[in-house]
N, C-alpha and C positions, 0 to 999 in steps of 0.2 A: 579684439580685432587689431592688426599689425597694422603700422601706417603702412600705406603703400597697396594693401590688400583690395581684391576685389569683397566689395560687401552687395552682396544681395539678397531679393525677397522672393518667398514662397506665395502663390495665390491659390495655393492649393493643386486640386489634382491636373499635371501637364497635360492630359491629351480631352478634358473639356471645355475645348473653345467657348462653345453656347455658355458656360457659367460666365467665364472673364468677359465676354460680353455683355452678360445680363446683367452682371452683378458689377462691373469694375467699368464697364464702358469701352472694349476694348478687345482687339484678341489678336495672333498671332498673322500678318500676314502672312509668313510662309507657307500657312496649312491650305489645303485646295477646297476642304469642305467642312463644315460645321454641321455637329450632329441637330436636329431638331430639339430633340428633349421631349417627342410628342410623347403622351402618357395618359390613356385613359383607359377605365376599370374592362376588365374582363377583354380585353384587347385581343390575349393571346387562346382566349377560347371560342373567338369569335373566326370560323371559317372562311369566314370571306376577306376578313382582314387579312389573314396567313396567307391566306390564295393573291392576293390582291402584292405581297411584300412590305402590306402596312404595320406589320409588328417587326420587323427585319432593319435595327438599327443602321446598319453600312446602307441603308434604302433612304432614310428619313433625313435626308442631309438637305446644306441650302448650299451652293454651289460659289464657293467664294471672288472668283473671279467675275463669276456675270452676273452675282448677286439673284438668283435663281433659286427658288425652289424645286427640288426634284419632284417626279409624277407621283410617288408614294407619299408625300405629304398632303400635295395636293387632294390627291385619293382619299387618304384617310379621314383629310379636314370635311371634303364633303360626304362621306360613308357617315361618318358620326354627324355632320348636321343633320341627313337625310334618316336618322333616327324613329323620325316619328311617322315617316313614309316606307313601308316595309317593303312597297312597291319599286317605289325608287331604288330602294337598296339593292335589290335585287338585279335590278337593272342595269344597274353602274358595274354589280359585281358581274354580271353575265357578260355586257359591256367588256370586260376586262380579260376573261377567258377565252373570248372571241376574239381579244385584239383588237375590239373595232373602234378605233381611237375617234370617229367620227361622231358615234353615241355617246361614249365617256366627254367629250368636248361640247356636246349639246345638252348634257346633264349640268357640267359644271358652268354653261355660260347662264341656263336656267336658272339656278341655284343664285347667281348672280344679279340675275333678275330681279327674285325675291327679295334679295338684301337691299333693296332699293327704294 
């Protein structure tokens, strides 16, 4: 390296925020959104998920200025806890075809419940 040079460091690949966050502490202010990284099995064969935009990474962001989750994460995180309620599943994903963001909101406040 020449005196005088700029010297700098790779953190690997530039356009995932989510790692330099998770892994280094840190990430780029300028970018408006950070991908999730959600990942779980059979995602993309599960039709409710596709329907829903929960396997659709440009969906899965958290929103860097307000520090927000987008509704696809949210979705997903309760689609997959509600797992073992095929009922429910169903419901959120009907929920969601319907538009009717009043059911989807009383599913996730539920779900909220439980964890409690």
């Amino acid at each position: 390296v020449s005196k005088g040079s700029e010297l700098t460091i790779s953190y690997g690949v530039p356009y995932n925020q989510f790692r330099l966050l998770v892994v280094f502490g840190f990430f780029d202010i300028g970018c408006e959104e950070i991908f999730s990284n959600m990942n779980f099995p059979g995602k993309d064969q599960d039709e409710a998920l596709v329907d829903m935009g929960c396997t659709d990474p440009s969906k899965l962001v958290f929103r860097v200025d307000a520090g927000l989750a987008a509704n696809a994460v949210w979705d997903a995180s309760l689609y997959i806890a509600l797992s073992s309620n095929p009922k429910e599943q169903r419901a959120l994903h009907d929920a969601h075809l319907r538009g009717d963001r009043k059911a989807k909101s009383a599913l996730h406040a539920k779900q909220i419940g439980r964890a409690h």
